[in-house]
Structures are given as C-alpha cells and as structure tokens.
N, C-alpha and C positions, 0 to 999 in steps of 0.2 A: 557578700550579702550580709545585711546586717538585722536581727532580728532579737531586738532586745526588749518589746511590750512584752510581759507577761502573757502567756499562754497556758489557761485552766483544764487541764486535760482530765478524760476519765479512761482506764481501760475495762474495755467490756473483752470479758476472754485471756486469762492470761498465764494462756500452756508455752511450752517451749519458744514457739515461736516469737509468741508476743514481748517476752522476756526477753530473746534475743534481738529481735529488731526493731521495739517499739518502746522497749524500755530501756535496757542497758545504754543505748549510745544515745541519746537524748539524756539520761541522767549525767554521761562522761562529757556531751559537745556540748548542749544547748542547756542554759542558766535558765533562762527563760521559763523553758516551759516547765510548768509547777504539776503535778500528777497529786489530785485530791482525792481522789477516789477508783478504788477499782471495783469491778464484779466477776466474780467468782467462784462458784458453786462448792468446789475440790478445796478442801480444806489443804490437800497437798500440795493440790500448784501455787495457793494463796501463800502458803507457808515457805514454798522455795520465791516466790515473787517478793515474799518480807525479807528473807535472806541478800536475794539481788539487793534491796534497798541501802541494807545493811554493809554488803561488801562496797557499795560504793558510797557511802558514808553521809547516808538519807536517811530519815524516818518515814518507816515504811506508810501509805494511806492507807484509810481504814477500807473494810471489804463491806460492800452491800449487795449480797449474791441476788435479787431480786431488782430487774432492770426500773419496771416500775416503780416500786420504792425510792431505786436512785436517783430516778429522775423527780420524782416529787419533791426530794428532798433537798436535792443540790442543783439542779438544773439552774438554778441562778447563780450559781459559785462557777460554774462553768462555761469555757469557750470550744472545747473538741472535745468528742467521743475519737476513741481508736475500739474500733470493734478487729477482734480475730480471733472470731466464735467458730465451730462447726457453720459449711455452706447454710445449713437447712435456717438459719438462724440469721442470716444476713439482712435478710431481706424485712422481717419485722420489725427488729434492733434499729437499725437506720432509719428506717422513716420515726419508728418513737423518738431519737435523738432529733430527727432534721424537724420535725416536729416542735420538738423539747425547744428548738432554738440553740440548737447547737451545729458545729461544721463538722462533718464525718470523716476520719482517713480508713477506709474499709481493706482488708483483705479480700483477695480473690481467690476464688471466683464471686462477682460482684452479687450473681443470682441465679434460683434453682433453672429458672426458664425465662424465656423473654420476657413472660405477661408477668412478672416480678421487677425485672428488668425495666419495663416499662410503665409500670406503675413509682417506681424509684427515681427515674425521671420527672415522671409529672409532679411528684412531693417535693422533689428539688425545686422545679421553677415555681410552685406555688408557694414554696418555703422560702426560698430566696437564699437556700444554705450553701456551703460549700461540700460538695462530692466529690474525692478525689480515690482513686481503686489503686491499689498497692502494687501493680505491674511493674518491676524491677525493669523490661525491657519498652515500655511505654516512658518512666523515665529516667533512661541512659542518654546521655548524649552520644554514645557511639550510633545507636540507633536515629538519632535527630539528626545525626551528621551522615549515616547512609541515605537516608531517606533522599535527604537534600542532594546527595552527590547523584541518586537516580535521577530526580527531576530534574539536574543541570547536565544531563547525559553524558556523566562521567566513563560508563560503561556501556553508550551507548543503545541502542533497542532494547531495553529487557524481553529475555528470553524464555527463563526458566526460573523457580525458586523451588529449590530441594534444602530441607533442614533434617534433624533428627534428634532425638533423645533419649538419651537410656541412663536406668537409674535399678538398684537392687531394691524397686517399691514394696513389691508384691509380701515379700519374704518380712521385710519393715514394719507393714501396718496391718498383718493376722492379727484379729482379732480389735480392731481399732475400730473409730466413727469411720473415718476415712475407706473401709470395706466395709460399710453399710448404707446400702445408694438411699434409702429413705433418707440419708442426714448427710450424705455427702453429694449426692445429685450425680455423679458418675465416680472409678474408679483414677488409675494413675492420667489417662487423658484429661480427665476435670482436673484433676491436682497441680501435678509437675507439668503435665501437657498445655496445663493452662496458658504458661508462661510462650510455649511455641505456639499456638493458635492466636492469640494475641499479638506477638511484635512478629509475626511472619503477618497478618494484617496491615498490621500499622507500615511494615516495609512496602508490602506490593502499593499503597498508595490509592488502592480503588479496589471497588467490593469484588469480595468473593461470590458469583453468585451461582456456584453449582460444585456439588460434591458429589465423587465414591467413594464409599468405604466400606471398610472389613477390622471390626474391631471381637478381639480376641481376649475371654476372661481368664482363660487358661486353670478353669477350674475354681476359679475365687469366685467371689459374690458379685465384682464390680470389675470393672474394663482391667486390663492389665497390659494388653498393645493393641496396636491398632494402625493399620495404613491409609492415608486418608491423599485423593488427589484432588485437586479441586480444579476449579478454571477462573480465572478472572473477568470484570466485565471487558477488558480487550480482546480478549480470547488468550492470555498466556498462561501455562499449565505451575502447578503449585503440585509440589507434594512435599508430606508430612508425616516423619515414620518414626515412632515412640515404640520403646521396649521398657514395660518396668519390671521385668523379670530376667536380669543378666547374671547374679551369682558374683556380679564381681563390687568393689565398695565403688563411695563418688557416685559422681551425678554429672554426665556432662552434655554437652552438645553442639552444632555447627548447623548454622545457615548457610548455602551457598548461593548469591546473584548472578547469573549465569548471563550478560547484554553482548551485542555484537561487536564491544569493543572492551572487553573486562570482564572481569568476575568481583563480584567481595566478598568479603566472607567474616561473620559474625557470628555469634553465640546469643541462643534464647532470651539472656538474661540482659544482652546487651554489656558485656563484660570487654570485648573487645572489637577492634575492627580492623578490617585488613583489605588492602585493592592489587590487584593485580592487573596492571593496564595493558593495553592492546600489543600483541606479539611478544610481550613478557613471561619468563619460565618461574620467577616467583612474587608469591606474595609477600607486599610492604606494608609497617603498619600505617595507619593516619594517622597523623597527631589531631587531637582533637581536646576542648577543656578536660580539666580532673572529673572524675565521675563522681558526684555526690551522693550523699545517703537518702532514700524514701523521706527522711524526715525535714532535711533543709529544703526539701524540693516542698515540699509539706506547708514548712513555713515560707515558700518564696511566693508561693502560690495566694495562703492568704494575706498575706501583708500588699498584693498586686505587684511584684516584681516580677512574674510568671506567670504567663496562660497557662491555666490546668492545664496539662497535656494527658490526663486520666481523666477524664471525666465519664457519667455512667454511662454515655453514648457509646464509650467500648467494650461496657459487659453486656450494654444491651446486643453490641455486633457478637459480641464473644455467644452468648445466650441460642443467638439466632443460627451463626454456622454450629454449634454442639446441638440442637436441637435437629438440624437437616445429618450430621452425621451420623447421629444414634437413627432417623429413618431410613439413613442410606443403609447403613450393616444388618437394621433387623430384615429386608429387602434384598440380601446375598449380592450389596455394593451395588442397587440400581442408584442411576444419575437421581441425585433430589435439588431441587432448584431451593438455597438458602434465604430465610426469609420470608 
C-alpha cells in the first residue's frame, strides 16, 4: 500500500498512549502524514509529546489546549483529528471534528452509551466523514482470517466461544480517570475488556442478543472483573471472563472456537491465530498476511484501498451489549436481552 498525499493531522489527547501509538510510529513509517497541531491541557504530557518529536528528529506542533479554539483556527490546515482523550470526552470531540470537516481515528471505547453512540453515527452520515474506532482486534487480519475460516466451515458447527483476560489493572490506575466511572463510563471491562467484548463480536459473526452477568469492583470505584455469558441469535453460548486484579505483570489473553470439527484459538487483540482440525491433538498456526499497524489500516481506509472494518456501527454494538451487562449484574446476573 502506497500512501504518499499528504495527510494534516491533529492530536486531541496526548498521554502515554497517544504517544505511543499515534505518534511515535507514524513519525518513524509514514512521511506523509504531517502532525500540525495538538491539544493538550497537561503541560506535562505536552512537554514529553515535544520531546517524542524531538527524539525522532521533528519539530515539535504547537499546543492549543482549547478544542474549539483549534478548530476555529486550523480546521482548514487540516485532514484527521486522532482523539485519545478520556471516554467521557469522545463523544463531543468527534462530532466537533466530524463537524469541523475533518476524518476521525478515535480510541475506544467509541462512547459512554449507545444514545452517544448513535448520535455519532448519524453525524457521520450527515457529515459524510470518515469514523474509524482504534480496535486492535477489529483490525487484525488474524481475526478477518478466523472469521472467514468460520463461515467456510473450517471448524465445522460453532459450538461454543470462551475467551478471557487478565491484566494487573486494578492496582495500575488508583487514583486515575480511568477509576472514575463519571469519565471513564466503566472500570477494567470498559477498558482492556473492551478489546474482548469487541472482536469476540466481530468473531461470532451474528448478534449477541442476551447476557448474564456478575461483575465485581473488588472494592475500587469501577468494575475490576466480571463473568459475562451471553447467547447468540443461533442459540450458541459465549462466555467472557476478565480479571484485572492478578498481582502478576503483562496483560494477556485467549479466545477459544470450539465447532464440531475444530477449535481456533486467538487473542483479544487479534495478535495471533491457531486451528486445530478435526481429531488432531495440537494446534497449528495459520499463516495469514503480516499484521499492520492501526495507522496504515488508517490510511488504507481513507485513500479507499480498504473497507473500514471499525466503523461506529461496532461501538454502537460494543455500547449496547456494556449497557445490557451493567443491567444484568446490578439484577444478581438476571438474563437481559441486548439492545
């Protein structure tokens, strides 16, 4: 893929994350894309985001910690916002951009609730911008390559889909946005859990439409695990079981496809993929293309090399089953039909 127009970027938000995924490797791969501006509040994170510039041997953009402002001022200097703000903030920011006449690549969670959610849609199609939501495992090719091997009955009847996540959250973000549900909209299931709730969707291939659950704060202010089973509209059973309180480092996780003739087996993030075929004792990997970065998939997207494959129609899903889960647990895990 070849992506050589100029591309005017702004960043909205730019803590650790955004540094690391939205800047650094776009300044080392992509010539292209020109970064004119960012927004910032923290004079600290501004100041290590000037440094980032620095170590890779750019001059830093100037800061306009005031979105409106930014946008009055440079919205015609520009072709993408990258927002990866606090949740509570996604949902404003993007429409001002999509608004602004600019293409969005948002971090997820896309929004607080569905009626965000779905309002973020309709400004898309009245805007006519591009939406695309930063789901690592929406876009992995290992996961475009399972999906596909389901629907050509690689493995035969799907059966069953069990995944899991565990991560040392809890203990990580005392004291952070991130344990405060006003601006985080949930704890480690919003967060890291995002990523499983998402491409265990995107896998089963058809709605989820009924959950139980028992989600557990563990004494923090916001989720910290939680068991979640769900049913699909076939009738095959889903479960989904996040710990973000292990005590141990790392972050990891495993999807298991369980069909009457196979299993596969993946990670959240869409990192890798594995088949085990019918009467066989292990699993082999698939080869499948090189996995690329959020940002080429980014730019394959708008240049039309690529169907979005994030588009806000999955936060709006994502929205809808977190929305039936938090009524299933406060309810001591009665069935809640999603949606």
């Amino acid at each position: 893929m070849s992506h050589r127009t100029p591309v005017r970027v702004a960043v909205i938000g730019c803590g650790g994350a955004a540094r690391d995924y939205h800047i650094r490797r776009p300044l080392r791969e992509f010539p292209e894309v020109e970064f004119r501006v960012v927004c910032e509040p923290s004079p600290e994170s501004y100041a290590a985001t000037c440094a980032l510039f620095e170590e890779c041997g750019a001059a830093p953009p100037p800061n306009e910690p005031n979105l409106e402002r930014l946008l009055a001022e440079y919205a015609a200097q520009l072709d993408v916002a990258v927002i990866a703000t606090p949740h509570v903030y996604h949902h404003d920011q993007t429409v001002s951009c999509m608004e602004a006449g600019l293409d969005v690549l948002l971090e997820k969670p896309m929004a607080m609730n569905a009626a965000e959610a779905q309002h973020m849609i309709d400004v898309r199609d009245r805007t006519r911008r591009l939406l695309v939501v930063a789901f690592d495992g929406g876009l992995s090719p290992y996961i475009h390559t399972a999906a596909a091997m389901l629907s050509a009955g690689a493995i035969g009847d799907l059966r069953r889909i069990t995944a899991v996540v565990w991560q040392d959250w809890r203990a990580a973000t005392v004291g952070a946005w991130r344990q405060r549900i006003e601006i985080s909209g949930g704890g480690f299931m919003f967060d890291t859990g995002a990523h499983m709730l998402n491409t265990v969707a995107d896998l089963a291939g058809e709605p989820i439409v009924e959950v139980t659950a028992w989600v557990d704060s563990l004494n923090s202010p916001v989720d910290a695990q939680a068991l979640i089973v769900g049913r699909l509209a076939s009738g095959v059973l889903i479960s989904m079981n996040g710990c973000g309180d292990t005590g141990v480092g790392g972050c990891e996780s495993e999807i298991r496809l369980f069909g009457t003739r196979g299993m596969l087996r993946t990670g959240i993030w869409g990192e890798f993929l594995e088949h085990m075929a019918h009467q066989e004792e292990q699993f082999k990997p698939v080869p499948v293309p090189r996995r690329q970065s959020t940002w080429l998939h980014f730019l394959a997207v708008r240049s039309g090399e690529l169907k979005n494959p994030c588009p806000p129609e999955v936060g709006l899903r994502m929205a809808r089953l977190w929305e039936a889960i938090q009524e299933s647990s406060a309810q001591s895990g009665r069935p809640v039909r999603v949606g």
